[in-house]
N, C-alpha and C positions, 0 to 999 in steps of 0.2 A: 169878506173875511178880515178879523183881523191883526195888523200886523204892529207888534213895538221895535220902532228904533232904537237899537242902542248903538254909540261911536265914541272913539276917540278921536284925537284932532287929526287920523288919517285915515280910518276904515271902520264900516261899519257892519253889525249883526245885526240880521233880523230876526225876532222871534215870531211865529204865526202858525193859525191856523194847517197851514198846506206847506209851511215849511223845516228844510233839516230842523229834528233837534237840539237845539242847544248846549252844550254839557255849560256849565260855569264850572270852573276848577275852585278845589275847596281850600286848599293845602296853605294858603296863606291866613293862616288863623293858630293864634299861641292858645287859645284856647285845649285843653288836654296836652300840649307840645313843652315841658317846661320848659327845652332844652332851647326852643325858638323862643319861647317867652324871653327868657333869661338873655339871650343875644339880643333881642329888639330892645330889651328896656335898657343895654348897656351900647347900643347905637351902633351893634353888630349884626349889618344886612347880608352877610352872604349866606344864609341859609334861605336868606325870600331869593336872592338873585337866583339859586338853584333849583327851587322850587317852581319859581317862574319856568324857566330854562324847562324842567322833566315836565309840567304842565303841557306846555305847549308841544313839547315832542310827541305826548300820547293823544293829542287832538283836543287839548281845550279848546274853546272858541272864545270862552272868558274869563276873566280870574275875578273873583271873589278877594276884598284884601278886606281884612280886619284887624285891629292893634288893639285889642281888651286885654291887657294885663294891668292885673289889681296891684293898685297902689303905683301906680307909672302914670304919667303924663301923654292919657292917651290921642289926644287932637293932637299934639303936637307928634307923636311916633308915626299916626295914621295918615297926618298929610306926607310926611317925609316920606313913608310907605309908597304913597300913592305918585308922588313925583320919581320915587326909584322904579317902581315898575312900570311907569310911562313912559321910562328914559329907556328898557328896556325891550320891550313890545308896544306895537300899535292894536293889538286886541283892545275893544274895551273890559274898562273894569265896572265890577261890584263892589260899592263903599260900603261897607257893612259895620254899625257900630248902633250899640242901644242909648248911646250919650251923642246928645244932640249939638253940643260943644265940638264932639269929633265931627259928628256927619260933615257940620259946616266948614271945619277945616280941613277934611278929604274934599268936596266939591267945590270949596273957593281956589284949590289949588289944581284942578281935574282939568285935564284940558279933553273937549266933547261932551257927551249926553250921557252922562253914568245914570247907573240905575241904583237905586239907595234901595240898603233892605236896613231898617224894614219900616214899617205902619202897621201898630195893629187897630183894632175898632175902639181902645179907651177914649173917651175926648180929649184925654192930657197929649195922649201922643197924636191924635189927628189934629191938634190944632199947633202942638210942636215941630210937627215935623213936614208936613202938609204943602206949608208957606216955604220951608225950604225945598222943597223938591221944586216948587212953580217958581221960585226967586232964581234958580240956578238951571231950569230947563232940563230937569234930568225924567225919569221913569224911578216906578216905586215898587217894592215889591209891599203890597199887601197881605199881612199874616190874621188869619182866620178867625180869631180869640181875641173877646173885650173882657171890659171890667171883671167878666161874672167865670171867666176861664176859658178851658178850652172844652165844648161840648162834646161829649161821645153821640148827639144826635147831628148827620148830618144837613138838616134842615136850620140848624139854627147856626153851624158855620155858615153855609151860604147866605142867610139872613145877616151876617155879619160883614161878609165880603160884601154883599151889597150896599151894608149903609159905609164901607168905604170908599166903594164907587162911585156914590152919589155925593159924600162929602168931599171927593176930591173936584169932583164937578164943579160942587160950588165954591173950589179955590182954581177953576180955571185949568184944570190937569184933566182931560179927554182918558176916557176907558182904555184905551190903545196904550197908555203911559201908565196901567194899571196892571201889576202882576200879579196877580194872587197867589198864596201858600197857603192849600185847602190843610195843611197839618199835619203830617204824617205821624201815627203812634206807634210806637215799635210792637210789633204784632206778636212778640211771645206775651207781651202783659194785655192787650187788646187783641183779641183773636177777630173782631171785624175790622180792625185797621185797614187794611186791604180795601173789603170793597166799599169802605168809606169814602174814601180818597177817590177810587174810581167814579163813582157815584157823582160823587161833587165835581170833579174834574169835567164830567158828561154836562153837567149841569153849566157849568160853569162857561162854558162853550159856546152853548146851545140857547143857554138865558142872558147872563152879560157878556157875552160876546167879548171875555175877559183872555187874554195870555194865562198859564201857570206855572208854576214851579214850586220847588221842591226841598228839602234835604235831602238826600235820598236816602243815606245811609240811616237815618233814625229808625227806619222800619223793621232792620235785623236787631239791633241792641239788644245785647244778652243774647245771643243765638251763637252754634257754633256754625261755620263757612259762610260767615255773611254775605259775602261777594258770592254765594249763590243766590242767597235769598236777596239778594238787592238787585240782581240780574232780572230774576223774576220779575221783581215787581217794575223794576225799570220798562222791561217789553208791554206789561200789562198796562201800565200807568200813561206810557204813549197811547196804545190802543182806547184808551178811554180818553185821547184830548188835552194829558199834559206837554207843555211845548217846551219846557225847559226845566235842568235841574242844575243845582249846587252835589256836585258828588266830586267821589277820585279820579279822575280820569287815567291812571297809573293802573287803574284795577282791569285788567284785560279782559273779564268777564263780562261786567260792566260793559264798557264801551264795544264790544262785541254785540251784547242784547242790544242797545243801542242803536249802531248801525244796523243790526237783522231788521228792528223795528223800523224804520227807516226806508228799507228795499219793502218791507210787505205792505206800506201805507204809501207809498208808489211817490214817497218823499226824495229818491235815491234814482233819477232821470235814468235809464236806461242799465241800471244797478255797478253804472262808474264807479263810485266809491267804493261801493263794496269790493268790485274787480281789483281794482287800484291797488286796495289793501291788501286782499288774501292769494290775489293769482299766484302761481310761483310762478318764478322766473323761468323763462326755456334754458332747457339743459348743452351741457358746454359742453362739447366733444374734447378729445384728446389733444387737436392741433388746434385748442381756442376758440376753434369753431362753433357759434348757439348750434344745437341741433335740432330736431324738428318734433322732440318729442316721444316720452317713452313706449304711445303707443302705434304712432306712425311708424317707429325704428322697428316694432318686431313684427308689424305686416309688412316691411320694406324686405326684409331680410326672409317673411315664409316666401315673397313670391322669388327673390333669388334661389 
């Protein structure tokens, strides 16, 4: 089975086959956020420091940072980014940026194995960005779509992910260091989005012996209660062999599917975690005493 490392300079995730899934937290990206955009490009980090901070409380395992704000200096924001949230937390991060200029200065500055998103199948960006991933020892997330788009046939994603597995090969980067993003389309405008993604996910598995992940939230876009329909598909998306996603981790639904997924794929040893999270607590008698429980209490008192 197989398994990708990812670390920082104290602790590491593993993403894999047989084990927890993964959340990556999304929340550090000015993308849609003006109001973080507008503080990062003016060298106002306490909205990342907080978001870090709520991340981690609701069970990230890793953050995702990004600094794409148009018309800013973004290699220079994104490594500052990536030394404040390392100075913060020992989770590893996700360097995410579509300028190759940043990528390299979020991972000359990364202390551990970050996992860079992304790579898609154009030869501009597998030969861009390829060399940096094996130059700095990191994992990559692979995104589904070359030159020619992103196909509505699932056969010719996975034809895609394959020749970036094969090209990463031959820069020295082992499948294991290969994430794939089979694509998720938001399923009010794509009504098979859904079992696309599953489909390939199965695939993906089963033939490149490949890690995946995700957006997650792109699938509801334009739906009303997304964080149902992304709940959904979260449960489904593990059952078919996704081992990891970029989503909220704030969103309770979410990470609920999540974990459920998790105890039924017998990912959740003896369903600890889940106990851990939802047990309630035993109940406090009147003299601060735990008691024994509300329904021990009322056969203690019929046999009185």
């Amino acid at each position: 089975m197989t398994d990708t490392v990812i670390s920082s300079h104290k602790k590491e995730v593993v993403i894999g086959f047989e084990r927890p899934f993964v959340v990556i937290g999304e929340r550090i990206n000015p993308t849609g956020r003006k109001q973080l955009a507008a503080e990062m490009a003016a060298g106002d980090f306490s909205r990342v420091v907080k978001d870090v901070e709520d991340q981690l409380a609701h069970g990230a395992h890793m953050l995702d940072v990004n600094a794409g704000i148009p018309l800013a200096d973004e290699p220079a924001i994104l490594a500052q980014t990536v030394e404040l949230v390392q100075s913060l937390t020992d989770v590893p991060l996700c360097i995410d940026s579509s300028v190759i200029k940043a990528l390299e200065a979020g991972l000359a500055v990364y202390k551990g194995k970050a996992l860079v998103n992304s790579v898609t199948g154009e030869d501009e960006s597998l030969e861009a960005v390829l060399p940096l991933v094996k130059k700095y020892g990191a994992a990559v997330v692979a995104i589904s779509n070359d030159e020619t788009g992103i196909s509505h046939d699932p056969d010719v994603r996975f034809a895609v992910a394959k020749k970036i597995v094969e090209r990463a090969a031959d820069h020295g980067i082992p499948a294991c260091d290969v994430v794939v993003d089979p694509l998720v389309m938001p399923i009010g405008a794509v009504n098979s989005a859904g079992r696309q993604v599953f489909a390939l996910c199965h695939r993906l598995q089963q033939e490149l012996k490949v890690n995946t992940t995700c957006g997650a939230s792109n699938v509801s876009f334009g739906l009303p209660n997304r964080n149902g329909i992304n709940a959904a598909f979260m449960s489904m998306a593990i059952a078919s062999g996704m081992t990891s996603a970029i989503t909220n981790p704030l969103h309770t639904e979410i990470m609920t599917a999540i974990m459920g997924a998790d105890v039924m794929l017998g990912h959740d040893p003896d369903c600890m975690r889940w106990i851990q999270k939802f047990r309630e607590p035993p109940a406090v008698g009147a003299d601060g005493a735990e008691g024994r429980g509300r329904r021990q209490t009322r056969r203690r008192r019929a046999v009185t």
